[in-house]
C-alpha positions as CSV (number, residue, x, y, z in Angstrom):
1,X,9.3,-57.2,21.7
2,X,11.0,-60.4,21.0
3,X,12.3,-61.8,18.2
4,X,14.4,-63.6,16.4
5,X,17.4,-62.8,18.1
6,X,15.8,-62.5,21.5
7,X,15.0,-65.7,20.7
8,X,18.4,-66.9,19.9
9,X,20.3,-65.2,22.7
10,X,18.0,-66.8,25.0
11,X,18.8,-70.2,23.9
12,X,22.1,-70.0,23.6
13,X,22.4,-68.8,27.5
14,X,19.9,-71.7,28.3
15,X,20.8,-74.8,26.1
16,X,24.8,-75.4,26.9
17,X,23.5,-76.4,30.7
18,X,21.3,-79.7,29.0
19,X,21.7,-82.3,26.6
20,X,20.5,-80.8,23.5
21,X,21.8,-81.3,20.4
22,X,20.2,-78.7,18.3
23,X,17.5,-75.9,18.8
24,X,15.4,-74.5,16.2
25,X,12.2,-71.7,16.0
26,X,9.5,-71.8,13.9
27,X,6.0,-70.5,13.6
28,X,6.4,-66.5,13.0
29,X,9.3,-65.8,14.8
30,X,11.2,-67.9,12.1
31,X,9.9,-65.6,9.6
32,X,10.3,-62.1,11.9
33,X,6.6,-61.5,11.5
34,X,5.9,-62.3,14.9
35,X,4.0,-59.8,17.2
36,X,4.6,-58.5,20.4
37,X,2.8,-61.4,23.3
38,X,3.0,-64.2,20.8
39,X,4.5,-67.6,21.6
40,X,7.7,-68.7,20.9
41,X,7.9,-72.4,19.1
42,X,10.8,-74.5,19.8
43,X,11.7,-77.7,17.7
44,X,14.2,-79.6,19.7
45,X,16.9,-82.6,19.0
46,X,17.8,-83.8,22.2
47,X,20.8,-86.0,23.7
48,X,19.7,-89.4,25.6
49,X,19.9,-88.2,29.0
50,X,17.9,-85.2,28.2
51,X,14.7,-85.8,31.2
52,X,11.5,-84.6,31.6
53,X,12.5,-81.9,34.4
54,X,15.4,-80.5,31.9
55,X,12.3,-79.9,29.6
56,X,10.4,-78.6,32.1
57,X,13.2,-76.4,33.6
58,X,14.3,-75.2,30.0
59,X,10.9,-74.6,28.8
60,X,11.0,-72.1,32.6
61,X,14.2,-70.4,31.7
62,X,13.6,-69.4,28.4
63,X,9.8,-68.6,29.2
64,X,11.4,-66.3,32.1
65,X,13.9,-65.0,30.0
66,X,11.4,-63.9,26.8
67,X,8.8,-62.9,29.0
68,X,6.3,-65.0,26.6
69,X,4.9,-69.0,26.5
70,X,7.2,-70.6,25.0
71,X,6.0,-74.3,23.2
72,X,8.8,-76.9,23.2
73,X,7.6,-79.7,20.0
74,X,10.5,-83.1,20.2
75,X,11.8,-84.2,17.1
76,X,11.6,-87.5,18.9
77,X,7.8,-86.7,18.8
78,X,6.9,-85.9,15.1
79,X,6.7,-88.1,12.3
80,X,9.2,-87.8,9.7
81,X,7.2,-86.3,7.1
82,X,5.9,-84.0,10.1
83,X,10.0,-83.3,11.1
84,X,10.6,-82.7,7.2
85,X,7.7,-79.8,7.3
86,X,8.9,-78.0,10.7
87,X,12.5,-78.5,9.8
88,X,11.9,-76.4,6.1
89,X,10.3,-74.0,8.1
90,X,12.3,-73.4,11.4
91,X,15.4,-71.3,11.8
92,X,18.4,-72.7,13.7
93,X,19.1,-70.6,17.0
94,X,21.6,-73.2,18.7
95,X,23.6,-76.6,17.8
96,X,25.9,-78.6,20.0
97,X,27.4,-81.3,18.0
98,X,28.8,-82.9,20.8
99,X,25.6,-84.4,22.0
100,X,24.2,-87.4,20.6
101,X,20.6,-87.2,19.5
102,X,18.0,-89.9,20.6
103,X,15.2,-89.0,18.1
104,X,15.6,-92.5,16.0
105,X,14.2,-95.6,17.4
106,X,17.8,-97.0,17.1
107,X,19.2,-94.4,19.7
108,X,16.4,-94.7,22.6
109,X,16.7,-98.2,22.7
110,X,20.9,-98.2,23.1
111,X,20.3,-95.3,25.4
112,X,17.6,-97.6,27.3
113,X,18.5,-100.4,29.8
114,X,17.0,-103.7,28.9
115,X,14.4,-104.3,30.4
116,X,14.6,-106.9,33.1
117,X,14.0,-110.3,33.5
118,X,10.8,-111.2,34.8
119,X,11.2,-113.2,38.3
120,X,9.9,-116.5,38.5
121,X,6.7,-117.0,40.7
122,X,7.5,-117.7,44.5
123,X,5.5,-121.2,45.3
C-alpha cells in the first residue's frame, strides 16, 4: 500500500530531474488515511521552464513508481483563496529552493518572450 512516505520517496527520486520548486500531497494521503488503490494528489510550484511534457513525463514516473493515478493540480492554476485551502491541507514531500516559481502573473510574463511585432501588410 502506499503512503505517505511512498509518496515522498517517490518524489524525491522524480522531482530533482525537472524544474520544480516545491511538491506537496494532499487529499487522504496527507492525512495517512488513504486506502490501498486510491489516487495520489499532487499540488505543484513549478520553475518557468517547467513544460507540458515534464508534466506529463512526471505525472508517468511517479504513476509508475506508486503503482496508482496519480493527479498533478498547479499552483499556477488555482486561485489564491483555492492555493490558501490546498496548501493548509497538503503535506510537503519535496522542495528545491533553487528554482524560481512561475505561479504569479509577475513571473510568467518575465519568463515569456514578448510577443512579436505584428508585420505590416505586404501591398
Amino acid at each position: 500500500m502506499n503512503d505517505f512516505g511512498s509518496i515522498r520517496d517517490a518524489v524525491s527520486r522524480v522531482a530533482p530531474r525537472y524544474a520544480i520548486a516545491k511538491v506537496a500531497v494532499f487529499s487522504l494521503y496527507a492525512s495517512d488515511q488513504a486506502r490501498t488503490g486510491g489516487d495520489a494528489c499532487l499540488l505543484l510550484d513549478v520553475g518557468c521552464t517547467f513544460s507540458r511534457a515534464d508534466a506529463a513525463q512526471f505525472r508517468r514516473f511517479i504513476a509508475e513508481d506508486l503503482g496508482c493515478t496519480v493527479d498533478v493540480v498547479f499552483r499556477s492554476a488555482l486561485t489564491a483563496e483555492d492555493f490558501a485551502r490546498a496548501e493548509t491541507e497538503a503535506r510537503v514531500v519535496y522542495e528545491n529552493p533553487d528554482v524560481t516559481i512561475a505561479s504569479t502573473p509577475d513571473a510568467r510574463a518575465q519568463a515569456a518572450p514578448p510577443p512579436a511585432a505584428p508585420k505590416p501588410p505586404v501591398r
